[in-house]
C-alpha positions as CSV (number, residue, x, y, z in Angstrom):
1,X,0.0,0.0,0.0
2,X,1.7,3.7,-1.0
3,X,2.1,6.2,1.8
4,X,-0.4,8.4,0.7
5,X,-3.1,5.6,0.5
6,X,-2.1,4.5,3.8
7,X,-2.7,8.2,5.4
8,X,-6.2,8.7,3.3
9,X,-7.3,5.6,5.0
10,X,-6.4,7.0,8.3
11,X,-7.5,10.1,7.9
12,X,-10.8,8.4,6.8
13,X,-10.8,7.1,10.3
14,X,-10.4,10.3,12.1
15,X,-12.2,12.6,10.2
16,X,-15.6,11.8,7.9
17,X,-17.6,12.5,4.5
18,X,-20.8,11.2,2.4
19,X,-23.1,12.5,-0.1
20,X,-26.4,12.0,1.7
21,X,-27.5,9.7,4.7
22,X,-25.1,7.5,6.2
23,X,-24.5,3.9,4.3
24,X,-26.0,1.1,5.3
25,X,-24.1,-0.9,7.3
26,X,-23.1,-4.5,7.0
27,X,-22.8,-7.2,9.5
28,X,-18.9,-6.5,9.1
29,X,-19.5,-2.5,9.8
30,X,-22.5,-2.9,12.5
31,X,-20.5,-1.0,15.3
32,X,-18.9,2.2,13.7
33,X,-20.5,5.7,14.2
34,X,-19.6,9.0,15.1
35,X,-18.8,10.9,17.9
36,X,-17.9,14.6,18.9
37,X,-14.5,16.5,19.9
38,X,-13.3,19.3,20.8
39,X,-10.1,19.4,18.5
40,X,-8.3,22.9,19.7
41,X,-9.6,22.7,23.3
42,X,-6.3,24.3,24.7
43,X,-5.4,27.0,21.8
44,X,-9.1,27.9,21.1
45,X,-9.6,32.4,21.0
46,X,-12.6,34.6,19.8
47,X,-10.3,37.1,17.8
48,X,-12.6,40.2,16.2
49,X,-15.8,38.1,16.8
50,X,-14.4,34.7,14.9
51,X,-12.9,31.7,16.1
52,X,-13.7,29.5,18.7
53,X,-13.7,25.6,19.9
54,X,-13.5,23.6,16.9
55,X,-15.8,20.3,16.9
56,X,-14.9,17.8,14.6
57,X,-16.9,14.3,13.9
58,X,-14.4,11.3,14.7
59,X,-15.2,7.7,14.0
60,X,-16.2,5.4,17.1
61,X,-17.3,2.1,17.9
62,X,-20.8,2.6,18.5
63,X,-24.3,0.5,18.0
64,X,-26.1,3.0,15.8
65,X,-25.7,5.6,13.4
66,X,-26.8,8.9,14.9
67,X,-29.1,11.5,12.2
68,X,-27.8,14.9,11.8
69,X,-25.1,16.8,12.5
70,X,-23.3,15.0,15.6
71,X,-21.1,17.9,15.9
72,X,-24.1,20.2,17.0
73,X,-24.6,19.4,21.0
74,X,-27.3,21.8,22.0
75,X,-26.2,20.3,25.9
76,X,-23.0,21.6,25.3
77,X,-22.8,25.0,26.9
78,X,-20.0,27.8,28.6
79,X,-19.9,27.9,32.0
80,X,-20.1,31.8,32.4
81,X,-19.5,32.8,36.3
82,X,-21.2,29.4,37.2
83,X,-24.0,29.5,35.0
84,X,-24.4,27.5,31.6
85,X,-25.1,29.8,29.0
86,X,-25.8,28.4,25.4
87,X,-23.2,29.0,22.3
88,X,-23.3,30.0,19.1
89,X,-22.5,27.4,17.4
90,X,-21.6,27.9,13.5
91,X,-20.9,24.5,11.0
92,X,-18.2,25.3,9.3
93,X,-18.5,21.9,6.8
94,X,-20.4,18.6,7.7
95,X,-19.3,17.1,10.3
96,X,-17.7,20.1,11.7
97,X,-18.6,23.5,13.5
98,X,-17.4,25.8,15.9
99,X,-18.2,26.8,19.4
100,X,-18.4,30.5,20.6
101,X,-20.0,33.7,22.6
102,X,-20.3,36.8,20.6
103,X,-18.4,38.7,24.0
104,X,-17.0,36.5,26.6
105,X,-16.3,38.4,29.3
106,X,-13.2,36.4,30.8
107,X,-11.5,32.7,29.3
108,X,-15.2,30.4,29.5
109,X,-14.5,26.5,29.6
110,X,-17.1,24.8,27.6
111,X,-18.7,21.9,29.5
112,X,-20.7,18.9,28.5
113,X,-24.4,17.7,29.7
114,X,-22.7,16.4,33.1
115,X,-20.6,19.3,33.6
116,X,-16.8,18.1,32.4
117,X,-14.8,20.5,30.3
118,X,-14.2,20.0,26.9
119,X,-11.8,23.0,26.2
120,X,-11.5,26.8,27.3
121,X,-12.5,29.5,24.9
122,X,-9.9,32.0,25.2
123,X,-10.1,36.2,24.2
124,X,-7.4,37.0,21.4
125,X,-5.3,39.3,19.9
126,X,-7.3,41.7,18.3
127,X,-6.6,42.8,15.2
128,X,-3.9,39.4,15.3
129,X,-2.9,38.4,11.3
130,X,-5.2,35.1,10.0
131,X,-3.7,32.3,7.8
132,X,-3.2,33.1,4.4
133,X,-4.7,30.8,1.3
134,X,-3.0,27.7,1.1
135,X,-0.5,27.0,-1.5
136,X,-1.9,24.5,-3.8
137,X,0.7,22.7,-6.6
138,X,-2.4,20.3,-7.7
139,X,-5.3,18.6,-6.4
140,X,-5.8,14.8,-7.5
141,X,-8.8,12.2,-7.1
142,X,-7.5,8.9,-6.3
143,X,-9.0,5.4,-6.4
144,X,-8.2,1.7,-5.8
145,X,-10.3,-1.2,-6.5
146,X,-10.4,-4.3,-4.8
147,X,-12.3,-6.4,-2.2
148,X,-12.4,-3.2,-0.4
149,X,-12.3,-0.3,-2.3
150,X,-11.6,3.1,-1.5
151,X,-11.0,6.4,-2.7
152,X,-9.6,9.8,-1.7
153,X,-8.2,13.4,-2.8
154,X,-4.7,14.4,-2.1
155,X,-4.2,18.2,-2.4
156,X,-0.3,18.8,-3.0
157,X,1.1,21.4,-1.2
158,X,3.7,24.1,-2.2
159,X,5.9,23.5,1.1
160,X,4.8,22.7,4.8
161,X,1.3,23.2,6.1
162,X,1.4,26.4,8.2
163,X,2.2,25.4,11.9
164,X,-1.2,26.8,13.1
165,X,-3.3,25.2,10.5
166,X,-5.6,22.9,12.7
167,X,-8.1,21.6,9.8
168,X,-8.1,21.7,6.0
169,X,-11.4,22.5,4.0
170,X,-12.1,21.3,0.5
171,X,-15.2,23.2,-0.9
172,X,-16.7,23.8,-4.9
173,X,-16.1,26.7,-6.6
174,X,-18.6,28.7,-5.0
175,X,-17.4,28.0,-1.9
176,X,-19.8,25.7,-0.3
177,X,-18.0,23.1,1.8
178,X,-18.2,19.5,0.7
179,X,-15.1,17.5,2.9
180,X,-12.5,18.2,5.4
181,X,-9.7,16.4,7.6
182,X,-7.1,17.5,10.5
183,X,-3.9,19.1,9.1
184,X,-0.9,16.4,9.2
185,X,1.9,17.9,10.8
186,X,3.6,14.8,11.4
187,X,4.3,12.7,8.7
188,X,7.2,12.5,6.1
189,X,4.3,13.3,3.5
190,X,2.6,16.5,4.7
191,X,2.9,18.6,2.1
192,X,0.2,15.9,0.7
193,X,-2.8,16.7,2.8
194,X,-6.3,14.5,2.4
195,X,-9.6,16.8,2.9
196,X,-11.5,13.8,1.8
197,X,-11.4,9.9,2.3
198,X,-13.2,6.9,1.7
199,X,-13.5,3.3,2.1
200,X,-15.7,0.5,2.9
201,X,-17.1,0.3,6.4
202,X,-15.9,4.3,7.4
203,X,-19.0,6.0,8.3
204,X,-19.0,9.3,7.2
205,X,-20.8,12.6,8.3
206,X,-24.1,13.8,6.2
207,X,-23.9,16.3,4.0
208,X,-20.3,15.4,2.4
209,X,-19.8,15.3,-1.0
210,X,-17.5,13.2,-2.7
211,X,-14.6,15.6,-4.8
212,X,-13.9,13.9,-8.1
213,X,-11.9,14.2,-11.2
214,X,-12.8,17.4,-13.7
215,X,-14.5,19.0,-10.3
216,X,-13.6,22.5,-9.7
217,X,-12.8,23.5,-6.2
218,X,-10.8,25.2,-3.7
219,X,-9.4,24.8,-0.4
220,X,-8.9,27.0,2.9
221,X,-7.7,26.3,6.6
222,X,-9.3,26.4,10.0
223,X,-6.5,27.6,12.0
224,X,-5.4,26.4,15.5
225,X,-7.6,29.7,17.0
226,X,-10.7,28.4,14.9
227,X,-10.4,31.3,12.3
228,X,-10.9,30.7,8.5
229,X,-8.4,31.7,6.4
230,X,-8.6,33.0,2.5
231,X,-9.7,30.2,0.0
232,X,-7.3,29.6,-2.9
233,X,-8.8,30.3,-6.4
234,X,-11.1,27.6,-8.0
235,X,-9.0,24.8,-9.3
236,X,-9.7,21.6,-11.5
237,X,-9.3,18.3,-10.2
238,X,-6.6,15.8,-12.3
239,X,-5.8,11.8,-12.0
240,X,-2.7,10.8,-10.7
C-alpha cells in the first residue's frame, strides 16, 4: 500500500464524508459511528468576533448511526461565572462547527451535559494576522479497486502546512464546503494533505460530497484559533 493511500485511510478514520445519509451498514460494519471532539480545546480564541472551539466528527465504535449533524450538542454550553449559557454554534462543513460567545467576558470553559470540560475558549489578539490561502501545486482524485475499495483526494502542497493550520477545508467553486480532515503535521508526506477519504465500512458525516476528477474547487484552513483563512482560487481536479 503507497504512503499516501495508507494516510487517506487514516484520515478516513479520524475525520468523515458522504453525499447524503449515512451507508447502510453490513454485519462487518454494525458497530462504527460518530462521535464529537473538541479538537483545539487548549489554543481555542474569539479574535474580532471569529474563532472559537473547533468540533470535529471522529469515528467510534458505536451500535447506531446517529441523524444529523453530531457535531451540533445543544447540551454543550460555557460555563459563564457558574451559569451554563448556550453557544453559538456555526458548522463550518459537515461534520464540523465551531463553538463560541459573541463577548466573553473572561477565558469560559465549555462543558458537557454532566458538567466536564471539553476546552476553554480564550479572548485573542485583536486585530492578530489570519492564515493566508494555502499554496496548492495540484489537487488529485485517487481510487483503488479491490475487495475493499476506497478512494480519496490528495491536495499537493507548495511547502509545509502552516504550523497553526488545525483543519483543512475542500469546498466547490462557489465556496460551499463539501469534505475536510485534521492538518498532518507529522508525517514525512505532509505537504500531501487529504480533505476527503473513503473506504468501505468508514462511516462518514451527512452532507459530504465526494470531490472527483474534472470538479472545480478550492481549499482553505481552520486555523489552530478556529479562524478561516482566504480560500485559494477555483482549481480543477486531475488523475494521478
Amino acid at each position: 500500500m503507497s504512503r499516501i493511500l495508507a494516510l487517506a485511510l487514516a484520515a478516513a478514520a479520524a475525520t468523515a464524508t458522504v453525499t447524503a445519509a449515512p451507508r447502510p451498514a453490513g454485519a462487518d460494519c454494525a458497530m462504527f459511528g460518530l462521535t464529537p471532539r473538541v479538537v483545539n480545546g487548549k489554543t481555542a480564541a474569539l479574535v474580532d468576533g471569529e474563532g472559537g472551539l473547533v468540533v470535529a466528527a471522529v469515528s467510534t465504535h458505536a451500535s447506531e448511526i446517529p441523524m444529523g449533524d453530531v457535531t451540533v450538542q445543544k447540551g454543550w454550553m460555557f460555563d459563564v461565572r457558574g451559569k451554563r449559557t448556550a453557544a453559538t454554534v456555526e458548522q463550518l462543513a459537515p461534520g464540523l462547527s465551531v463553538y463560541r460567545l459573541p463577548s466573553p467576558p473572561s477565558d469560559l470553559p465549555l462543558r458537557d451535559e454532566k458538567g466536564a470540560s471539553l476546552g476553554t475558549l480564550r479572548r485573542g489578539v485583536a486585530g492578530a494576522p489570519r492564515l493566508a490561502a494555502p499554496k496548492v501545486q495540484k489537487i488529485e482524485h485517487v481510487s483503488v479497486h479491490g475487495r475493499r475499495s476506497a478512494s480519496h483526494v490528495a491536495v499537493t502542497l507548495d511547502g509545509d502546512p502552516p504550523a497553526d493550520a488545525l483543519v483543512m477545508v475542500l469546498a466547490d467553486a462557489t465556496g460551499l464546503p463539501r469534505s475536510w480532515s485534521l492538518v498532518d503535521h507529522a508525517s514525512a508526506t505532509k505537504q500531501t494533505q487529504i480533505p476527503f477519504a473513503t473506504r468501505d465500512c468508514v462511516v462518514l458525516p451527512n452532507g459530504t460530497r465526494e470531490t472527483k476528477a474534472n470538479d472545480k474547487v478550492l481549499v482553505y484552513w481552520i486555523d489552530a484559533a478556529g479562524r478561516r483563512s482566504n480560500a485559494t482560487k477555483a482549481v480543477t481536479v486531475g488523475l494521478p
